[in-house]
N, C-alpha and C positions, 0 to 999 in steps of 0.2 A: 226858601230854596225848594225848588220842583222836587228832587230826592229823597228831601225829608218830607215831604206834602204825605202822610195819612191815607189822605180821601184818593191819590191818585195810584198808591200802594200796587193794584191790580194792572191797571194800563202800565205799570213799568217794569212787569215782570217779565225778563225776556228782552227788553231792550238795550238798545246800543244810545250809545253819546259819540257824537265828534265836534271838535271845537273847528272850526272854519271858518281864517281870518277873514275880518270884514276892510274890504277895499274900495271906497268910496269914489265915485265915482262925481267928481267936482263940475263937469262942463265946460271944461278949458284944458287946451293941451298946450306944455311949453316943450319949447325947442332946447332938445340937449344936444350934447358930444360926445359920444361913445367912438370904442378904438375898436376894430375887429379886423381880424384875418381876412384877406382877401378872399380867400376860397372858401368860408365861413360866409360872408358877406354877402359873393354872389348863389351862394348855395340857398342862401335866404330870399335871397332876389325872386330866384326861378319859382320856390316853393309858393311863396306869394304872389308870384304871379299866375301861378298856374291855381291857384284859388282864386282868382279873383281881386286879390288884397291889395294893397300899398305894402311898400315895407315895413310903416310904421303901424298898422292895424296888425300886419303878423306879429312883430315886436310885441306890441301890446298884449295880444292874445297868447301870445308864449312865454312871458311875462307874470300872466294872470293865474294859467294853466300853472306855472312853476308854484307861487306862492301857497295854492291850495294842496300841493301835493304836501 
């Protein structure tokens, strides 16, 4: 285990740890059904559309951004 490592004693004086789930990233997306609020919904709409996104890429990236928090 890197902590109990000796030789790296010095490099880990002073440092941080964070654990940050890993979310693999498979190459196939499947089609769900989610239930949302209309004004949730379109609130979502606008925000990705005004990025640029599909709804389902904001989803995802808001998704992503959640898990890591």
């Amino acid at each position: 285990m890197i902590v109990n490592d000796d030789a790296l004693a010095e490099d880990l004086e002073g440092a941080s740890f964070a654990l940050v789930p890993l979310v693999r990233d498979l190459g196939s997306t499947t089609r769900i059904n989610v239930s949302l609020d209309l004004g949730l919904l379109r609130a979502i709409d606008e925000e990705a559309r005004s990025r640029g996104q599909t709804r389902s890429a904001f989803l995802a990236s808001a998704a992503r951004r959640e898990l890591i928090d």
